[in-house]
N, C-alpha and C positions, 0 to 999 in steps of 0.2 A: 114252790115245790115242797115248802116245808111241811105242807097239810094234807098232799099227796093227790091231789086235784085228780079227777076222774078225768076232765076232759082240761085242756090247756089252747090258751088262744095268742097266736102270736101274729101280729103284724108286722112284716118287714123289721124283725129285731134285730140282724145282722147289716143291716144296708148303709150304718153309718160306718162301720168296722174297714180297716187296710185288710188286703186280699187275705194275708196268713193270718191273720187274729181270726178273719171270717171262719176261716180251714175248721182250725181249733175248736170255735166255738160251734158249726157244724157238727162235727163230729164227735164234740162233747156234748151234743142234744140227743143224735144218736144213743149214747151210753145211756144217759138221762132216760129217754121212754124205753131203750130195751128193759132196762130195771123197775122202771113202773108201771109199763104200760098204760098207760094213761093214752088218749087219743088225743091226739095236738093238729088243731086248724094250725098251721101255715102259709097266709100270706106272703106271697114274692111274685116281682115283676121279672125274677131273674130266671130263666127255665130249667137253664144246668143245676139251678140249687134248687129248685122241685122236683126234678126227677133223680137227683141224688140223695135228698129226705125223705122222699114218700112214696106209701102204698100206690097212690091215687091223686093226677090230678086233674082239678076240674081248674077248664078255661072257660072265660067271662065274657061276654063282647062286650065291645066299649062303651056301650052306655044306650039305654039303661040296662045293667051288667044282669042278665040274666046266664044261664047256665048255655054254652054251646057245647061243650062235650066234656065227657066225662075220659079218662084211659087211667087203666090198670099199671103199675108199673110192675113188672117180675122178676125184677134185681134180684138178687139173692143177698140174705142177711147174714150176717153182720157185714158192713158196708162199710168201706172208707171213701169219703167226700170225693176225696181226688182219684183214686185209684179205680172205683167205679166209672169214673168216664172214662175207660180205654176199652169197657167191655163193647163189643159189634152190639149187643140189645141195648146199650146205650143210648147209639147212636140210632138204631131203628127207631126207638119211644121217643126221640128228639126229633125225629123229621116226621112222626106221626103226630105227633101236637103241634110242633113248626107251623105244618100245613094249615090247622085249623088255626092259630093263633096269629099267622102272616096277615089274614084278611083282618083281622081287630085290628092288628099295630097299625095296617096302612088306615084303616078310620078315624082313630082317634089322631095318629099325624094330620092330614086332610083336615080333621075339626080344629086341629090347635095354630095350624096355620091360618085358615080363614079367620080365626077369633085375631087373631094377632093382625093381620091386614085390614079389619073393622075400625 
């Protein structure tokens, strides 16, 4: 951050983190881009911590990971990690990606079990 990066790329940087460190450092990423604005890819397999980060998220299907939809999220900002998931448009932008990303999970499970029974 020291060089004030235009764009920021992070892969699952939270995922080794206990639940309340995660909180924290959510929401100290938050502060982070309101002050830079910089645009930050975020990777996560985790969906409440995408739709409590981001504008925007796109789901993947399971392989080969091409783009199956895109959704807007229209949370209103400044946002707190936790306190954000009790608004009702929460819970709508969660069962409107749910639906497209239920058919991925159940594929890639399906593939990991046959690999496993081979």
């Amino acid at each position: 951050m020291i060089n004030n990066p235009r764009i920021l790329l992070m892969d699952e940087p939270f995922s080794a983190l206990d639940v309340q460190t995660r909180t924290l450092m959510e929401n100290e990423l938050l502060s982070l881009w309101a002050a830079t604005s910089a645009s930050v890819v975020f990777v996560t397999h985790d969906l409440e911590e995408a739709i409590a980060l981001a504008d925007r998220v796109v789901v993947l299907t399971a392989g080969p990971g091409t783009v199956k939809g895109t959704f807007s999220v229209d949370l209103p900002r400044p946002r707190n990690v936790v306190e954000i998931r009790f608004q009702p448009r929460f819970a709508q932008i969660y069962e409107a990606i749910w639906s497209q990303l239920r058919d991925e999970v159940l594929v890639s499970y399906e593939r990991q079990k046959h690999a496993a029974a081979v």
